[in-house]
C-alpha positions in Angstrom: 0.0 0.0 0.0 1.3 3.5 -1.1 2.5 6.1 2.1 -0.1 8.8 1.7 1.2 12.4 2.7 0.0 14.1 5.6 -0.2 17.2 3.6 -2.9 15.3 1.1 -4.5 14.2 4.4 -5.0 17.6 5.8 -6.3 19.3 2.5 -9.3 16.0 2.1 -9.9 16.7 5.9 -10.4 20.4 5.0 -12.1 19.6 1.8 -14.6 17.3 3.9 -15.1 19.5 6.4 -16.1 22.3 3.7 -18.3 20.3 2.2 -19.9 19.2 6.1 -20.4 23.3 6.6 -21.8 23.4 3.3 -24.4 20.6 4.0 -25.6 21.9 7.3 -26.2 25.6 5.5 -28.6 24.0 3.1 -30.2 22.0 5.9 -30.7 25.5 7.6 -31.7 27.6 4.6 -34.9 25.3 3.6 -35.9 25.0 7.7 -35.6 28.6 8.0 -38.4 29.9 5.6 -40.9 27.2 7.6 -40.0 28.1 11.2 -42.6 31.1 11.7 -44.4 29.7 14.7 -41.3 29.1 16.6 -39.5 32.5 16.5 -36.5 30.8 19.4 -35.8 28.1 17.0 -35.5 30.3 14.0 -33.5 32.8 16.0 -31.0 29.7 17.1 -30.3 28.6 12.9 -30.3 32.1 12.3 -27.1 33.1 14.4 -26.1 29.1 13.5 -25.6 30.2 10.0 -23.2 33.6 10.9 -21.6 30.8 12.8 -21.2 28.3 9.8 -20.5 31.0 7.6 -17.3 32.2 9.9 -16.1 28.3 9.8 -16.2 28.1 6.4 -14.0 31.4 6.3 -12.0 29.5 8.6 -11.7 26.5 6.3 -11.0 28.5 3.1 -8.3 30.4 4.4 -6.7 27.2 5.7 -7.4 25.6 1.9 -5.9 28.4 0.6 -2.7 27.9 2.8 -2.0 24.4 1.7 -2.7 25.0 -1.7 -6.0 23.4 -2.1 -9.5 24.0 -3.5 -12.6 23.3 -2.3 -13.8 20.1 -4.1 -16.4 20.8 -6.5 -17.7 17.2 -6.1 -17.9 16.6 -2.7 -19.7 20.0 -2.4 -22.4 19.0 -5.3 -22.9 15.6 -3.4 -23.4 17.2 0.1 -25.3 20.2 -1.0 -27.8 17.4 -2.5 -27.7 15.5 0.4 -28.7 18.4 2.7 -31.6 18.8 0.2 -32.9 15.4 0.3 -32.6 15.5 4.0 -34.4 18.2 4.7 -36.9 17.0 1.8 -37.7 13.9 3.1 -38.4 15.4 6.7 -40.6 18.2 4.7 -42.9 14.6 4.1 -43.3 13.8 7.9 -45.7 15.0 9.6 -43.8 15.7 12.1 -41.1 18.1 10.2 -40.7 20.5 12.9 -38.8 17.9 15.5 -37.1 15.6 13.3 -35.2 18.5 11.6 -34.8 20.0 15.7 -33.2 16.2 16.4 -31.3 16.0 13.0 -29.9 20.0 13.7 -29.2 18.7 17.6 -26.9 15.3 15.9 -25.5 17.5 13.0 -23.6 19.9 15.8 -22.1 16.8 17.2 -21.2 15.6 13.8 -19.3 18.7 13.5 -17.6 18.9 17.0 -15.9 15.3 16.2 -14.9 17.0 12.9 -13.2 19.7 14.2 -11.5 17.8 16.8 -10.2 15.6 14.3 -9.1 18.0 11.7 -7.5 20.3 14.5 -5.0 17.0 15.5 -4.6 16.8 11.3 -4.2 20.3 11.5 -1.1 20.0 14.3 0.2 16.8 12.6 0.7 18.3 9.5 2.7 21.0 10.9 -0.4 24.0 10.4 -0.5 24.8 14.7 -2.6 28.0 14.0 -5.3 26.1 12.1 -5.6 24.0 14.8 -6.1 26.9 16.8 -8.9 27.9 14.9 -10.2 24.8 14.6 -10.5 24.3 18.2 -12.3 27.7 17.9 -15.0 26.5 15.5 -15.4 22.8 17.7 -16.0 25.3 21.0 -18.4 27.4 18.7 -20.3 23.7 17.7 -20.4 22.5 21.1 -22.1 25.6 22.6 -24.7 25.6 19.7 -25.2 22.0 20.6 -26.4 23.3 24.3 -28.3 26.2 22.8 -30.5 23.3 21.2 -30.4 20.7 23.9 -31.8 23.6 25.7 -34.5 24.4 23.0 -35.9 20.4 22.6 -37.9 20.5 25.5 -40.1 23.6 24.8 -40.0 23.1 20.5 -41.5 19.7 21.6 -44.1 21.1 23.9 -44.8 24.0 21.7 -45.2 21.5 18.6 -47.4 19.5 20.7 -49.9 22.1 21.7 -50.4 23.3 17.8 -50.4 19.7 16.4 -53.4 19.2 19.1 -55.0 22.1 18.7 -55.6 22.1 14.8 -53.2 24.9 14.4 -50.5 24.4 12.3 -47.3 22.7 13.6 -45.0 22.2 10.4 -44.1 24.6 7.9 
């Protein structure tokens, strides 16, 4: 098996991670036009997408330092994904908390991403992107509490339309 270099490590980690960010701001871009009757949760995705959009600053700057792109690919397949996923929620009837649970995982998803690309980062001799990395993880985690905190009264609040007649889902 060929040695791969750590260089071509780091720039796919980056590339990944791009395409990650680029995922979750399609995910948040079709909830946010359905979100109306829950002004916190829209509030949360809104200041989660200034978030995202300062990681993927982060991660272009750090492309542009090793000499990489983004990858066109990986961006198309991710961008559709995103779609699909929030599509296919759009068809349940309960919309409203399966995209609050798949929002809730999707910050996670990103913590362990960060993590990981900030030891690539380090490893690959780039100590201030894993700086900034660590950053963007911190950044993830605490919009991860901002939600957990948020599940409890969305659900209760979904609830109370759903039984009422009124409308719960975008």
């Amino acid at each position: 098996m060929a040695e791969t270099d750590i260089k071509a490590i780091y720039t796919t980690a980056l590339q990944n991670t791009h395409a990650l960010e680029q995922q979750g701001l399609q995910q948040i871009e079709h909830q946010l036009s359905g979100l109306g009757q829950y002004p916190q949760y829209k509030s949360a995705l809104e200041t989660q997408k200034q978030i995202d959009a300062k990681h993927m600053e982060r991660l272009d700057k750090a492309l542009q330092a090793v000499g990489g792109s983004t990858s066109g690919f990986k961006e198309s397949v991710m961008s559709v994904a995103g779609k699909i996923g929030a599509a296919v929620h759009a068809t349940a009837s309960d919309e409203t908390l399966k995209n609050l649970y798949a929002g809730y995982a999707y910050q996670f998803d990103k913590v362990a991403a960060y993590k990981s690309l900030a030891v690539i980062a380090e490893e690959a001799g780039y100590k201030d992107h894993a700086s900034e990395f660590r950053t963007s993880m911190e950044e993830d985690k605490k919009s991860a509490d901002v939600i957990d905190g948020m599940i409890e009264s969305i659900t209760r609040e979904y609830l109370k339309l759903a039984t009422s007649g009124k409308k719960a889902d975008s």
